[in-house]
C-alpha positions as CSV (number, residue, x, y, z in Angstrom):
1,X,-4.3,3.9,15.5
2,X,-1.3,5.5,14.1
3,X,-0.8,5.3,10.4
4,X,3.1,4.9,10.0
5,X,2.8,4.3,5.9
6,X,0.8,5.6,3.6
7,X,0.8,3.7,-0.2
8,X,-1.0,5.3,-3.4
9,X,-1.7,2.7,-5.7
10,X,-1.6,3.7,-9.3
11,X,-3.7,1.6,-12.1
12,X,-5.7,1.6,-15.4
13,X,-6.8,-1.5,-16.8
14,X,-4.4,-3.9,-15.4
15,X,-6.6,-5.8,-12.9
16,X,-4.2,-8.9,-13.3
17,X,-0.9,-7.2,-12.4
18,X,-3.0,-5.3,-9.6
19,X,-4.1,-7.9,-7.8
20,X,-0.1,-9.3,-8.2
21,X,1.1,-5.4,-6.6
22,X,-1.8,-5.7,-3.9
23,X,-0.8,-8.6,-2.7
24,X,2.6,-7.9,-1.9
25,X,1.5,-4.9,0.2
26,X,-0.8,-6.3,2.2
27,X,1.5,-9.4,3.0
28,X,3.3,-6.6,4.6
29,X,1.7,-7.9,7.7
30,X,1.2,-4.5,9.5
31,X,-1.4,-2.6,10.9
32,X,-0.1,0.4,10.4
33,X,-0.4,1.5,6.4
34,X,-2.8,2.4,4.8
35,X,-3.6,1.8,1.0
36,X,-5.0,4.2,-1.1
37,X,-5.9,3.3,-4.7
38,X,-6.4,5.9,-7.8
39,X,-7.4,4.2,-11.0
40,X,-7.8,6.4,-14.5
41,X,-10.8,4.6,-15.2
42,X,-10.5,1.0,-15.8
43,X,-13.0,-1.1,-17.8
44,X,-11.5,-4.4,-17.9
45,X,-12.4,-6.0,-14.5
46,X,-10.1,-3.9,-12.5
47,X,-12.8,-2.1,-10.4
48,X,-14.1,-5.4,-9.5
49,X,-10.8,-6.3,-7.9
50,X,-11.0,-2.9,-6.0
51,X,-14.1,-3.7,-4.6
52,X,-13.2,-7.1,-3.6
53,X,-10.8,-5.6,-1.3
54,X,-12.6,-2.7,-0.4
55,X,-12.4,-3.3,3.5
56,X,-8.8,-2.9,3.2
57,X,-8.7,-0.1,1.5
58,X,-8.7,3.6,3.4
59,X,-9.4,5.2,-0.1
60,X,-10.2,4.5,-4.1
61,X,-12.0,6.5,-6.7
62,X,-11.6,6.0,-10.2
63,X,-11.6,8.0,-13.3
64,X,-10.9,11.4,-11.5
65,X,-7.2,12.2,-12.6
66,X,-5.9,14.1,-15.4
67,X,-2.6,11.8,-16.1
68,X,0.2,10.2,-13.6
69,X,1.3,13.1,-11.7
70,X,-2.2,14.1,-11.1
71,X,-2.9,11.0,-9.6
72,X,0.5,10.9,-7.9
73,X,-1.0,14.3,-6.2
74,X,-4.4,13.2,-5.3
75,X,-3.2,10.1,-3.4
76,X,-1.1,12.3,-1.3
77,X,-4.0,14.7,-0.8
78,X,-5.7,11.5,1.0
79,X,-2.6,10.6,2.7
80,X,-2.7,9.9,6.4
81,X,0.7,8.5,6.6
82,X,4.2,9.6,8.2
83,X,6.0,8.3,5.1
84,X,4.2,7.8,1.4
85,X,5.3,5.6,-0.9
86,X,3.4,5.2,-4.7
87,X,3.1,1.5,-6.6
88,X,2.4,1.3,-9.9
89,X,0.0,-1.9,-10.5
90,X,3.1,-3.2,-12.7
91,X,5.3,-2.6,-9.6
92,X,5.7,-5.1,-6.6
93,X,7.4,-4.9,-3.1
94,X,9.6,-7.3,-1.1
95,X,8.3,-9.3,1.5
96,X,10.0,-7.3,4.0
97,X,10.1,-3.8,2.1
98,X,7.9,-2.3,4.8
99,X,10.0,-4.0,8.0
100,X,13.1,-2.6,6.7
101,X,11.6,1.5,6.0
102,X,10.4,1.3,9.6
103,X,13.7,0.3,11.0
104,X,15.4,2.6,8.5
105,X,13.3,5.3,9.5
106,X,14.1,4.6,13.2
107,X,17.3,4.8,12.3
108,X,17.3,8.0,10.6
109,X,13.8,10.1,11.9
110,X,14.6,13.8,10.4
111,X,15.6,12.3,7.0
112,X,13.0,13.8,4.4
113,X,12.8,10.4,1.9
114,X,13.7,7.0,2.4
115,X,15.0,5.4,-1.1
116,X,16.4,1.6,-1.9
117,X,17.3,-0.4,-4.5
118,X,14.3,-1.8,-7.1
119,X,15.2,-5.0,-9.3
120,X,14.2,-4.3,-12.5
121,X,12.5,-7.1,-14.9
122,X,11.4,-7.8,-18.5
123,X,8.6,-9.7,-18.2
124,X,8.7,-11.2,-21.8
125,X,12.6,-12.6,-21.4
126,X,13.2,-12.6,-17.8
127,X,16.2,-10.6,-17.7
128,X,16.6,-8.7,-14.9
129,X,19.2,-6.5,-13.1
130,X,19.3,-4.2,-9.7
131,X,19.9,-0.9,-9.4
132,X,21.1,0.7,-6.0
133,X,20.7,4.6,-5.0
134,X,23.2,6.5,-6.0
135,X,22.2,10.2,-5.3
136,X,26.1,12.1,-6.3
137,X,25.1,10.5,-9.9
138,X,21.2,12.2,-10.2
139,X,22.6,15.0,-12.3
140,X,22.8,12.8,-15.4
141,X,20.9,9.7,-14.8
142,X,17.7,8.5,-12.3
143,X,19.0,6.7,-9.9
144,X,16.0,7.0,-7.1
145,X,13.5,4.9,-8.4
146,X,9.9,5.5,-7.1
147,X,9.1,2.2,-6.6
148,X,11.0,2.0,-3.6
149,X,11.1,5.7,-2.5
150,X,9.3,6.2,0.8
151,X,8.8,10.1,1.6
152,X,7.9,11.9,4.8
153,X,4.6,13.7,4.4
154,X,6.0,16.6,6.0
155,X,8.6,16.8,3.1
156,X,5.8,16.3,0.2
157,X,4.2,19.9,2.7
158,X,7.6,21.6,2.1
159,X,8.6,20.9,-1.6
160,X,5.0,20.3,-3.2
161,X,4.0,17.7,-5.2
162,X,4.4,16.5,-8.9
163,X,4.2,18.3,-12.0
164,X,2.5,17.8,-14.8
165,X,4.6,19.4,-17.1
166,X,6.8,16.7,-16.7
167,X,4.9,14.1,-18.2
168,X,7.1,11.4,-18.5
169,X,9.7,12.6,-15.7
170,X,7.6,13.7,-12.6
171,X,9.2,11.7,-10.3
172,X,12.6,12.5,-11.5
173,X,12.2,16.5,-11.3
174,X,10.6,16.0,-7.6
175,X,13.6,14.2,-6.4
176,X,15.8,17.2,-8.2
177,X,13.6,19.9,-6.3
178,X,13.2,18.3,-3.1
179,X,17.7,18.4,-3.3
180,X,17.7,21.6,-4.3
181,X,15.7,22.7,-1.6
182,X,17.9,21.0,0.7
183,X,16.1,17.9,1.8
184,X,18.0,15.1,3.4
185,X,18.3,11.3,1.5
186,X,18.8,8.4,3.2
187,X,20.2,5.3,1.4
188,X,18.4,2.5,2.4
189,X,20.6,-0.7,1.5
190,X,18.9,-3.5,-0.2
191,X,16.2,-4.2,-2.1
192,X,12.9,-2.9,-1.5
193,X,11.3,-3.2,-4.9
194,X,10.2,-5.0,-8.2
195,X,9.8,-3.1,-11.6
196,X,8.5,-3.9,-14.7
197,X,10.2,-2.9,-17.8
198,X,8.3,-1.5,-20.9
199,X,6.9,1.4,-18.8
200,X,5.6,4.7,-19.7
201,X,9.7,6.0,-19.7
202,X,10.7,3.1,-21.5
203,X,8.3,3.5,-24.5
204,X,8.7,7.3,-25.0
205,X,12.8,7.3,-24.0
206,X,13.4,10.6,-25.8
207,X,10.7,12.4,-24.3
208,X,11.7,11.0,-20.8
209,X,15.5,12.0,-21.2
210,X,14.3,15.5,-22.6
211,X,12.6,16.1,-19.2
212,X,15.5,14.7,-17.5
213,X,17.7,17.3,-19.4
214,X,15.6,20.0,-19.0
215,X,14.7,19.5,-15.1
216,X,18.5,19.1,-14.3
217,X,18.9,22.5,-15.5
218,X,16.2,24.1,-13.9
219,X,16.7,22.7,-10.8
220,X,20.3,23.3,-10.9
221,X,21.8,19.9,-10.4
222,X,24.4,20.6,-13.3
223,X,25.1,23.1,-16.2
224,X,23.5,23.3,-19.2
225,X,26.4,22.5,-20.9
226,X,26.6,19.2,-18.7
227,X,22.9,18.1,-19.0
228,X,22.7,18.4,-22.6
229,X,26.2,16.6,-22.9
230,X,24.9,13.9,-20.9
231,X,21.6,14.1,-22.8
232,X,23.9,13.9,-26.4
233,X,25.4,10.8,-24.7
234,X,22.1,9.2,-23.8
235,X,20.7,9.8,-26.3
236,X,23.6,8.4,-28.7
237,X,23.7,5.5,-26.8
238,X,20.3,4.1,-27.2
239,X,19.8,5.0,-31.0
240,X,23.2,2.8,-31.1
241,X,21.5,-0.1,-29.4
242,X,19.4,-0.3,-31.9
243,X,21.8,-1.3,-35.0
244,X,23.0,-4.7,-35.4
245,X,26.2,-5.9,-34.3
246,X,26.9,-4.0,-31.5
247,X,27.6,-6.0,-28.5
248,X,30.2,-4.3,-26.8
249,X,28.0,-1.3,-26.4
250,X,25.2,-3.4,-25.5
251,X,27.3,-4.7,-22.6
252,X,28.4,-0.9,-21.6
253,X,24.9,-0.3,-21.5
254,X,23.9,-2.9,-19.3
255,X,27.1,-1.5,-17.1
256,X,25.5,1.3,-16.7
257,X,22.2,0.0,-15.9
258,X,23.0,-1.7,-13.8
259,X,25.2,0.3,-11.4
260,X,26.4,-1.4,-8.1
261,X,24.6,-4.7,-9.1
């Protein structure tokens, strides 16, 4: 059997909202993906969901990584998959994510990554807003999420895969290297993901628009002058958010956010 999908599951201690992500990707309803779990070592029940699934899984081990982008990389090292995607336990799919990559991909078979839009959502207040692709806009802000980014294997061969420097912003400097190295895009138009707010980015902001900054440079998307300008601006932006009063900025901000929603 052909494995059209491969999808590295990522998860430490979060056997509730695991068993919420699993679920969505095996009501995919396919027979071709695979699921590949990496957990950093969970002791609060998680291991027991694993192994209640374990028939469906191609691969798990637990404990063995040294931080996300090392267990970004050993998911793709067991990856059998044309295209790989990577869910975080906190993340969900659509019920027809996988229906629309395949016909997207039929649709566009020597494009390197397949991307969509992700709804984001704040689990405490239930605000929530969508964010679409927009890849002319990557040299100051993310705007390919990798919830719902599906890459070819063949493209994770050519670029390589995630840093560890980059600690907070791994996915965001592979996307930047994989352009700068000329690999192809495709826009895949609706929504193909859920996302929890209150992630690792979210709680160490700085740090995550520092590596934004700094891989922008290095990978050329924009001058230094531009990427610390847009930094400034970032920056600027959320220590403002944080001072009473403020509502028209507050509203700019969830402009931005929210891009072609």
């Amino acid at each position: 059997m052909s494995i059209a999908l491969s999808v590295i599951m990522i998860v430490r201690n979060d056997r509730l909202r695991f068993r919420r992500a699993l679920a969505t990707v095996l009501a995919q309803k396919t027979e071709e993906l695979e699921i590949i779990v990496i957990d950093g070592g969970s002791i609060d029940g998680t291991l027991d969901e694993i192994e209640a699934h374990r028939s469906q899984l191609h691969y798990w081990e637990s404990g063995l990584d040294k931080g996300i982008a090392d267990a970004f990389n050993r998911g793709i090292a067991q990856a059998r998959g044309e295209l790989i995607a990577i869910l975080n336990s906190d993340d969900t799919w659509e019920p027809d994510t996988l229906r629309l990559v395949q016909e997207a991909r039929r649709q566009n078979p020597d494009a390197s990554a397949l991307c969509g839009a992700v709804r984001y959502l704040d689990p405490a207040s239930g605000y929530s807003y969508i964010r679409y692709p927009d890849l002319g806009a990557l040299k100051y802000r993310m705007w390919i999420f990798h919830p719902s980014l599906f890459v070819s294997r063949a493209a994770y061969a050519r670029v390589g895969g995630y840093e560890p420097h980059y600690s907070h912003a791994m996915d965001s400097e592979w996307c930047h290297r994989a352009l700068a190295q000329g690999e192809q895009f495709t826009v895949v138009p609706a929504i193909l993901a859920n996302m929890s707010l209150g992630g690792l980015s979210d709680r160490d902001s700085i740090i995550s628009l520092q590596q934004y900054r700094d891989s922008a440079i290095r990978n050329g998307l924009c001058s230094r002058l531009e990427a610390w300008s847009y930094y400034v601006f970032f920056l600027g932006l959320k220590k403002a958010m944080q001072l009473p009063l403020l509502t028209p900025l507050k509203r700019l901000r969830d402009r931005l956010m929210r891009g072609s929603d």
